[in-house]
N, C-alpha and C positions, 0 to 999 in steps of 0.2 A: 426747584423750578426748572424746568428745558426749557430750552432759548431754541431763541430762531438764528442765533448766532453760532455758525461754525468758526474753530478756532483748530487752532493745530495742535495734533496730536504725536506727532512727532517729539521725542526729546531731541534732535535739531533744532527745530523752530522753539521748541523752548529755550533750552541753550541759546539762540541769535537774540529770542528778548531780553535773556537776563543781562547777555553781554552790552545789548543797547542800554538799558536802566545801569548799570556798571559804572559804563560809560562817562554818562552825565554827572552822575556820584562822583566819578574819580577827576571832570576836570575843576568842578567846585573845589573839592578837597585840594587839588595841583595849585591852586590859588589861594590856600588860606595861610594866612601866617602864624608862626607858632601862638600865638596871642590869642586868636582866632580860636584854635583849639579849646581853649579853656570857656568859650563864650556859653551861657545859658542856652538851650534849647525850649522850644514852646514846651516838652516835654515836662513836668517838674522833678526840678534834682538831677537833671539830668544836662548833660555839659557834649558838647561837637564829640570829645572825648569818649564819651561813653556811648552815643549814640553807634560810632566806626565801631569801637571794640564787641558790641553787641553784635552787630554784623558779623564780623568776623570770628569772633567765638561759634556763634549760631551755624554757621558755614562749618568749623571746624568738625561739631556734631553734628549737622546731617550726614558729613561725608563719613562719621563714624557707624552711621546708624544704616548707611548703604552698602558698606563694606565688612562690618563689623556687629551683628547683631547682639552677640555674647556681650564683647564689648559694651553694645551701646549699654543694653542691661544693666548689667555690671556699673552704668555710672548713672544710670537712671534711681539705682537700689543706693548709692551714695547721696542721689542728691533727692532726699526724700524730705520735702519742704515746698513750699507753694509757690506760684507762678510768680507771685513780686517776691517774695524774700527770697528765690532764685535769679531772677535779673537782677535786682538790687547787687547780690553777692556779684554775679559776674564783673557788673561793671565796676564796684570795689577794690576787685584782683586788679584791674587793668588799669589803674588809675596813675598807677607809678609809668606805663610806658608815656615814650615820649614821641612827638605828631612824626617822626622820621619810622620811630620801631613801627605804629600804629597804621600806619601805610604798608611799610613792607608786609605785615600781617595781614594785614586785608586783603593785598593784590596775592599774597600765594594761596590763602585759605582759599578765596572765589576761584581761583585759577584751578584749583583741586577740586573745589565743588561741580565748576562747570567741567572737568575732562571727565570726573567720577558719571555724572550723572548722563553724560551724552553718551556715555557705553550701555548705560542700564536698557531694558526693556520698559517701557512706558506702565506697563497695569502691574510690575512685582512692585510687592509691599514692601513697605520698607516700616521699620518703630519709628515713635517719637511720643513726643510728652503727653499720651492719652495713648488714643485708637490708634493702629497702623492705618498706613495709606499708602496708596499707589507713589509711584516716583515719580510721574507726571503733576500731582497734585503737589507733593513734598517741592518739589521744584516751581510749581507757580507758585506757590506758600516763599516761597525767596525773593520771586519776582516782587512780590504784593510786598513784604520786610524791607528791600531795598527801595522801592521807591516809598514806601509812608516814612522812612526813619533819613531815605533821603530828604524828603519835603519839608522835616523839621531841621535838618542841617542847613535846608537852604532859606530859609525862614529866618534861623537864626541871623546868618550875614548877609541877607539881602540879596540870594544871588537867584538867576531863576532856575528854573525846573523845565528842560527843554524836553516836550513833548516826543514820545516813542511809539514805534508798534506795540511795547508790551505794553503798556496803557490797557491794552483791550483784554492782555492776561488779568491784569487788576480789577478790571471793569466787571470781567467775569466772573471772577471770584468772589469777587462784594457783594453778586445779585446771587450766586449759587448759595453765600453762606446766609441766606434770608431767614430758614429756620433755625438756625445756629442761632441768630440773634436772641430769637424768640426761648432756645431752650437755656442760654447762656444765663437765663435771668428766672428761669425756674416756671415760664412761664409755658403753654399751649401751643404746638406747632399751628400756625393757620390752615385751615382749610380750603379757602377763599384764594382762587389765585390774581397772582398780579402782575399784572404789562408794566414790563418799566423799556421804557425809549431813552436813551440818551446819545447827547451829540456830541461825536468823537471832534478831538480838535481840529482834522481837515474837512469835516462839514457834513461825516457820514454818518448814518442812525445805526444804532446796536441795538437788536430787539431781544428782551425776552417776555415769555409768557404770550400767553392767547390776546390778542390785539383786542377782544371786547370783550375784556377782565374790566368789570366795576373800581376794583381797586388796583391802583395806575399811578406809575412815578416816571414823569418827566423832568428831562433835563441834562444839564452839561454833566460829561462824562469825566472830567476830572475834577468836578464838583462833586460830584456822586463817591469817588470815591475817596475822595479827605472826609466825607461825612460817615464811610464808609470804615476808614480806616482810623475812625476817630481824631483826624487831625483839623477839623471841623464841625460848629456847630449848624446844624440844619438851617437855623435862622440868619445865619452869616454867609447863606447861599440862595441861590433863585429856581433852587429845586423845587418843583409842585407836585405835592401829594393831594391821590381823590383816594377817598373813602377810609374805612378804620384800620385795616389791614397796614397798606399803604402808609397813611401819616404814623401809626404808632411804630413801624420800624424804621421812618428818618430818624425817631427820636431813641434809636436803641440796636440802629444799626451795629454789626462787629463785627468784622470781615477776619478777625482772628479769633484762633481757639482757645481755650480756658475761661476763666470767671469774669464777671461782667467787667470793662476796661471802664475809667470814671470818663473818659470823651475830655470834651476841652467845653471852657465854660463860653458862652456867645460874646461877641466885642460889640454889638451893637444893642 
């Protein structure tokens, strides 16, 4: 889908968003007590603990996959198993650190991710767990990880989610991966395009798609993407879908790549 939405193209400006989204992660985390650590996340089976080490792992290989192609290979042809029984393992290894080591790992890995990636040139490819992709994408791809696995950290201990400029990297990635959704499930890329509008938290409209597209999603912009990022169900939001296109991808939306994600079940 093209949008009417310009965004920055710059690996600076990506680099400023991730560091803002970081940010918020790491004063949440600055405040959690070791106790804390071990708490449930919306996610199932999955613990504050595993959520950081995920991040941080994930961090570890992009920067391998940027630097390192052979390499990345090379541990791609090791880890020849599917998208859960691969998280799963990750977060297993990392279960023994403790919320002190699990910090330090987090703040260096990002730190190496974002110096790695603000050198690179925005359109070279880089590998990862399917297609290659530009380094601009790989890098909003971290943006959109840190804030959907922050959202379940902050979920877990009540704390909030203090709105950012990357928001709109998020935002945009949720409407770009529109037919991802659709092919993630084995089903028909649409034809039919669609306006989606939504309101950014200081009060401004992000457009994409033809403004008199039949099929049309309105609404709040970080509504849109916990429905997006499956940290939300559709019905547990005031997002309005017109037409078929439209309502059948609030219900199947997936802002990430691989096999269909099971979403979260509705609370109301």
């Amino acid at each position: 889908m093209e949008g009417t939405l310009t965004l920055p193209v710059s690996m600076d400006d990506l680099t400023r968003d991730l560091e803002l989204e970081t940010a918020v992660l790491q004063q949440i985390l600055d405040r959690l007590t070791d106790e804390q650590w071990s708490w449930p996340t919306p996610a199932p089976g999955w613990s504050v603990t595993d959520q950081v080490s995920h991040l941080a792992h994930s961090d570890e290989v992009a920067v391998l996959s940027a630097t390192d192609r052979a390499g990345f290979e090379a541990l791609l042809a090791r880890e020849n198993e599917g998208v859960e029984s691969r998280t799963e393992r990750w977060a297993r290894e990392h279960r023994h650190l403790s919320p002190a080591e699990l910090k330090e790992w987090f703040a260096r890995e990002r730190g190496a991710l974002i110096a790695t990636f603000r050198a690179i040139d925005p359109s070279v490819r880089v590998p990862w767990y399917g297609p290659d992709m530009s380094a601009a994408a790989a890098l909003t791809a971290r943006i959109m990880e840190t804030w959907a696995h922050g959202r379940d950290i902050a979920d877990a201990v009540g704390a909030d989610w203090t709105p950012t400029p990357g928001l709109r990297q998020v935002a945009h990635l949720c409407v770009r991966a529109l037919p991802n959704s659709f092919r993630a499930r084995g089903r028909a890329e649409p034809d039919a395009p669609v306006y989606v509008a939504l309101t950014a938290p200081d009060g401004d409209i992000w457009e994409w798609g033809p403004p008199d597209a039949a099929d049309r999603v309105v609404g709040d912009a970080v509504e849109l993407c916990l429905v997006a990022t499956q940290r939300r169900h559709p019905d547990d939001t005031s997002l309005v879908a017109v037409g078929p296109v439209a309502t059948e991808w609030l219900t199947i939306a997936q802002a990430f790549a691989g096999p269909p994600g099971v979403g979260r079940a509705p609370a109301r």
